[in-house]
C-alpha positions as CSV (number, residue, x, y, z in Angstrom):
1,X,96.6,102.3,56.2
2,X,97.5,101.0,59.5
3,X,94.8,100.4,61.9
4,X,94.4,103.1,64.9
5,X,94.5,102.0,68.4
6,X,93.4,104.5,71.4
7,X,95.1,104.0,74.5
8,X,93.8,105.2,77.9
9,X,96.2,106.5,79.8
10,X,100.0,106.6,80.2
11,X,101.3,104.9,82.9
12,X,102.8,101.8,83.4
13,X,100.2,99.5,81.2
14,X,99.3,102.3,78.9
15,X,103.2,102.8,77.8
16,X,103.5,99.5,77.3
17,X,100.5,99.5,75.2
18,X,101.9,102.2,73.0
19,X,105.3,100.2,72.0
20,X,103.2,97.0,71.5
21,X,101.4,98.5,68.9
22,X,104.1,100.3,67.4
23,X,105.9,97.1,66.9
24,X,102.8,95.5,65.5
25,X,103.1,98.2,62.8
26,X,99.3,99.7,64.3
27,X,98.9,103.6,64.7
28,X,98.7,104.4,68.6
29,X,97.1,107.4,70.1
30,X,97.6,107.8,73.9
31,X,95.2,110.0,75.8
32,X,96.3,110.9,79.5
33,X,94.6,113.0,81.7
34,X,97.3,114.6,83.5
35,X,100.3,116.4,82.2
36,X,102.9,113.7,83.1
37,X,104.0,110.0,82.8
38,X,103.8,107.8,85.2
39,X,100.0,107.1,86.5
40,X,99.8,105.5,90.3
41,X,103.8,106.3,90.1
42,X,103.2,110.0,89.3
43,X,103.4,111.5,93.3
44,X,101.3,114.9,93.9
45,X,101.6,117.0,96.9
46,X,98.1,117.5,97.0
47,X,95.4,114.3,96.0
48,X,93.5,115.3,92.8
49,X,89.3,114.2,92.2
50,X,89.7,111.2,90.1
51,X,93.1,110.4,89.9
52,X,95.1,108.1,91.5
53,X,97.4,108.9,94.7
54,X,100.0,107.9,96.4
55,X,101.9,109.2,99.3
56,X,105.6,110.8,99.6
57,X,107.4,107.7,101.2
58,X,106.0,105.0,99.2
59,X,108.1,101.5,97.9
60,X,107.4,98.9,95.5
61,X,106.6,95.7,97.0
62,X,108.1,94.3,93.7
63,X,111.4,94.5,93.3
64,X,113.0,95.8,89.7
65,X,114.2,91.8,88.7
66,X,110.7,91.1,88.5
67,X,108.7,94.3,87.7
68,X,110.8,95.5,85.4
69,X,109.8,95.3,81.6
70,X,111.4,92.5,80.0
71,X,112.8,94.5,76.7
72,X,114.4,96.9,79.2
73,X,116.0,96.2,82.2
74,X,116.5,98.6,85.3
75,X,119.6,100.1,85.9
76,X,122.0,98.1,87.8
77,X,122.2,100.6,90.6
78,X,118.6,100.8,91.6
79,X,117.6,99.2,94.2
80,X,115.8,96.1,94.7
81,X,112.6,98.0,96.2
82,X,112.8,100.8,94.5
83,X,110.9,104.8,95.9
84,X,108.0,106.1,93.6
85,X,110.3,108.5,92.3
86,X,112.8,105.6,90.7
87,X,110.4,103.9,89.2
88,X,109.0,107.2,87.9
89,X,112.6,107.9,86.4
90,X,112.7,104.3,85.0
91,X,109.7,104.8,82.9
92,X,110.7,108.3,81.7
93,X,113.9,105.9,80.6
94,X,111.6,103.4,79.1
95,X,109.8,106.5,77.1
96,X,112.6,108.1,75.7
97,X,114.6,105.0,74.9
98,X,111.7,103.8,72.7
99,X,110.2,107.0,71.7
100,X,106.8,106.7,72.7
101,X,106.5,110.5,74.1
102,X,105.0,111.5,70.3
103,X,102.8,109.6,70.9
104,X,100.9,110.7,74.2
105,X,98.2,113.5,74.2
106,X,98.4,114.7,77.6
107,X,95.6,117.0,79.6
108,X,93.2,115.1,77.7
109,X,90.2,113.1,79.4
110,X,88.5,110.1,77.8
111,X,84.8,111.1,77.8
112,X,83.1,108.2,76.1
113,X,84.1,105.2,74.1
114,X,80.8,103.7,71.9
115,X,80.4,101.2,69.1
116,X,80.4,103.0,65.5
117,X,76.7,102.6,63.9
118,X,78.5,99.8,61.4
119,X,80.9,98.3,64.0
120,X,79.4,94.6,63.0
121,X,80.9,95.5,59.9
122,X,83.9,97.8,60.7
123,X,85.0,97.2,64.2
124,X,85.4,100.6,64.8
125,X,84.7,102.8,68.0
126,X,83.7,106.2,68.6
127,X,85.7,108.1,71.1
128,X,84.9,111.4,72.7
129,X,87.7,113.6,74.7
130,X,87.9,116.8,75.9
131,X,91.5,119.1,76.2
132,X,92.2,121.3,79.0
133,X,90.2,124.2,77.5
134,X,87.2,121.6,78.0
135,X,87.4,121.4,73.6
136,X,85.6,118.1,72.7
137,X,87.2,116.2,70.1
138,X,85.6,113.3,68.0
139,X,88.0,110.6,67.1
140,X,87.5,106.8,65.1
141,X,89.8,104.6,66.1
142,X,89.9,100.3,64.9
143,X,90.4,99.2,68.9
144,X,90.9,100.7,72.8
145,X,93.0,99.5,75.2
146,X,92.0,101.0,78.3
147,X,95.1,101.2,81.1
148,X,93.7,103.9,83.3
149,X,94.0,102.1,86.4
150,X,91.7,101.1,89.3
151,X,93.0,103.3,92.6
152,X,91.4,106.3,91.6
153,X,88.0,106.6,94.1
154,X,88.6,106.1,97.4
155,X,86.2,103.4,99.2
156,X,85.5,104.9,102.8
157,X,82.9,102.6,104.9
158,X,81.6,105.4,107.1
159,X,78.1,104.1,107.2
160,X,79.9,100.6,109.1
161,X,81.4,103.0,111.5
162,X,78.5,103.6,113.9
163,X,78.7,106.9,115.8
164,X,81.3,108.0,113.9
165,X,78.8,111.4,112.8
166,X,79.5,112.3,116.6
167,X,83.7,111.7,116.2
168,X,85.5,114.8,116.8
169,X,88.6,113.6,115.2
170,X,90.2,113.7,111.6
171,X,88.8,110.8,109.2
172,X,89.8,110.1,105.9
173,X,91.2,107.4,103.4
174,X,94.6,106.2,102.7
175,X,94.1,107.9,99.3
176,X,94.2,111.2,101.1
177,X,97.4,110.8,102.9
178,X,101.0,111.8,102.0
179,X,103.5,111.7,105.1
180,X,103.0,111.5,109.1
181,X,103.7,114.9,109.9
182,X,99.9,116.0,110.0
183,X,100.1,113.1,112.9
184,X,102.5,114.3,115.0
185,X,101.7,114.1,119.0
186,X,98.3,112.2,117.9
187,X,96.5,109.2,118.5
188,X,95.7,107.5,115.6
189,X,94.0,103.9,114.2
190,X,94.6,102.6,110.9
191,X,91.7,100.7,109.8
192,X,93.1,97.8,107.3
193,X,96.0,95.5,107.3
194,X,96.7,95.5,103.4
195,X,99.7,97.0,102.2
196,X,98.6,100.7,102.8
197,X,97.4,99.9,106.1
198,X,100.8,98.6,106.9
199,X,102.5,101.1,105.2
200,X,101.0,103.8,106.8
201,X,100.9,102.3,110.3
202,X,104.6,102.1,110.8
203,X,105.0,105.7,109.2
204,X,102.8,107.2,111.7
205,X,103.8,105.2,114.8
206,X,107.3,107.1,114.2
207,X,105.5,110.6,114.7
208,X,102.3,110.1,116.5
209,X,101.7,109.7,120.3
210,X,100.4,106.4,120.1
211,X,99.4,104.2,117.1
212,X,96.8,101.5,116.9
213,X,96.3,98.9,114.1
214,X,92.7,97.1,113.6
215,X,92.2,94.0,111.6
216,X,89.1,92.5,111.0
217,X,90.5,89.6,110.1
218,X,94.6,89.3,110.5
219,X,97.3,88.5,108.0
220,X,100.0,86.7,107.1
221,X,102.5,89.1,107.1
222,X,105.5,88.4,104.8
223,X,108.3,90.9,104.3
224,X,110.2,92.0,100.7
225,X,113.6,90.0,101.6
226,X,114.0,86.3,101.9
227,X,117.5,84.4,102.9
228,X,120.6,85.7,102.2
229,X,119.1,89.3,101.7
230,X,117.5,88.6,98.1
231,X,114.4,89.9,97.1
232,X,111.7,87.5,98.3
233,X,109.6,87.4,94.7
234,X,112.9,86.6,93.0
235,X,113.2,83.7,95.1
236,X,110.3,82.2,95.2
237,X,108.4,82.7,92.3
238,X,110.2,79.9,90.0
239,X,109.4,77.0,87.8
240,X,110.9,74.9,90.5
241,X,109.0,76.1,92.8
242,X,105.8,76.4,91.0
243,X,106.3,72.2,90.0
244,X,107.1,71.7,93.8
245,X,103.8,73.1,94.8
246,X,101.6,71.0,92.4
247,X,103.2,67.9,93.7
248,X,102.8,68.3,97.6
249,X,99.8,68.2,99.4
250,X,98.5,71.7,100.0
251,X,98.1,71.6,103.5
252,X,101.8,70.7,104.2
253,X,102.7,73.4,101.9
254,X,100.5,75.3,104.0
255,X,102.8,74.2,107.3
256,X,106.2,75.0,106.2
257,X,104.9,78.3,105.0
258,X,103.4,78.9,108.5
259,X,106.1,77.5,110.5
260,X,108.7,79.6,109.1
261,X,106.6,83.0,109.1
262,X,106.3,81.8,113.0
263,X,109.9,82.0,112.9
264,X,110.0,85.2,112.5
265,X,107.3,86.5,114.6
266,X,104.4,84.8,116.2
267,X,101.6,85.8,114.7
268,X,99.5,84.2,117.5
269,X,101.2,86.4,120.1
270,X,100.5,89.5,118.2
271,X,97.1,88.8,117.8
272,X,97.6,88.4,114.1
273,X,97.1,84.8,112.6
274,X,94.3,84.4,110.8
275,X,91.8,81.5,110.1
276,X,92.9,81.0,106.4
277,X,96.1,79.2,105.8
């Protein structure tokens, strides 16, 4: 009998998962919440309680030469920075070329995952799920792999915010929002220079009266495309590259790094260099 593996969701890591152990020869079973592929890919009009959201414009800051998986290529005509829904369709391509949608038990949550009574002896886990009928189902299973992601609860600091009991405004997470329109003719501040933050900055400054960015800190900020208009990830994550770094000093590394960033735009004009290199 081959061993039984529950996997935890079905997105990019939990497919993955599935054709691993299929090609191990192990028995998978892949429990996802929802009613589709795709996880963090899988766009919703609306944001769902404990899933993971995205909003409508959203682009990999990967591009498909290097996030792609390395038993199946992307298409040649995606692009390099591909829209949610591209990537979406390159897993459905990914599912169906290996077979893996058998598989999947969707509309089925993970409820608990406990050691067996004899797992010194067996290995063996107890897993609890419920169906959409809210059905509870007992399973054994020899392992877990557990690919369910880590954008799913929103972190919003309110307590920092002092006063902000007595703002009359709108405030709410980047988890919560899905295009600019809500925006339109409004002042707004995005709080966070991460890849949201600026993200959702430019998207908004395109509809809203007047848009402000705070950083607590500033960034280096480095853009998808490096010379010659190739993707910038392709270009410099290489063994070449990688050997070049271990054999100069850091802090001239550090320089030329800076220097041509600076090149680009002064990051001490626009209020944006930070104190780490």
């Amino acid at each position: 009998m081959p061993l039984r593996v529950a996997v935890v969701g079905a997105g990019s890591s939990g497919l993955t998962c599935i054709k691993a152990c299929v090609d191990e020869g192990l028995e998978p079973v892949c429990f996802e919440s929802s009613d589709d592929i795709g996880g963090l890919w899988k766009f919703k009009e609306l944001p769902e309680p404990m899933q993971s959201s995205i909003y409508r414009s959203l682009v990999s800051n990967t591009s498909k030469e290097m996030m792609c998986f390395s038993d199946f290529p992307m298409p040649d005509d995606y692009s390099n920075y591909m829209h949610n829904s591209q990537l979406l369709q390159y897993f459905r391509l990914y599912t169906e070329h290996f077979n893996l949608l058998k598989y999947i038990v969707f509309q089925t949550k993970v409820r608990s995952v406990t050691q067996r009574p004899d797992f010194s002896v067996s290995g063996q886990w107890d897993v609890v799920t419920t169906n959409k009928s809210g059905e509870e189902e007992h399973w054994i299973f020899d392992a877990v792999l557990v690919c369910s992601g880590h954008y799913t609860h929103p972190t919003l600091p309110q307590l920092d915010f002092q006063g902000q009991e007595a703002f009359s405004g709108k405030c709410l997470h980047s988890w919560e929002y899905k295009d600019a329109e809500l925006y339109r003719g409004k002042r707004v501040v995005v709080v966070g220079l991460g890849n949201s933050g600026g993200d959702i900055a430019v998207e908004i400054s395109r509809s809203a009266e007047k848009t402000f960015l705070s950083t607590r800190r500033g960034a280096w900020v480095i853009g998808r495309m490096a010379a010659n208009g190739l993707p910038l990830d392709m270009t410099a994550i290489t063994r070449f590259n990688g050997f070049i770094m271990q054999l100069l000093p850091r802090g001239f590394v550090n320089w030329v790094t800076e220097r041509t960033l600076n090149q680009k735009y002064d990051h001490d004009l626009y209020a944006l260099k930070p104190r780490h290199r």
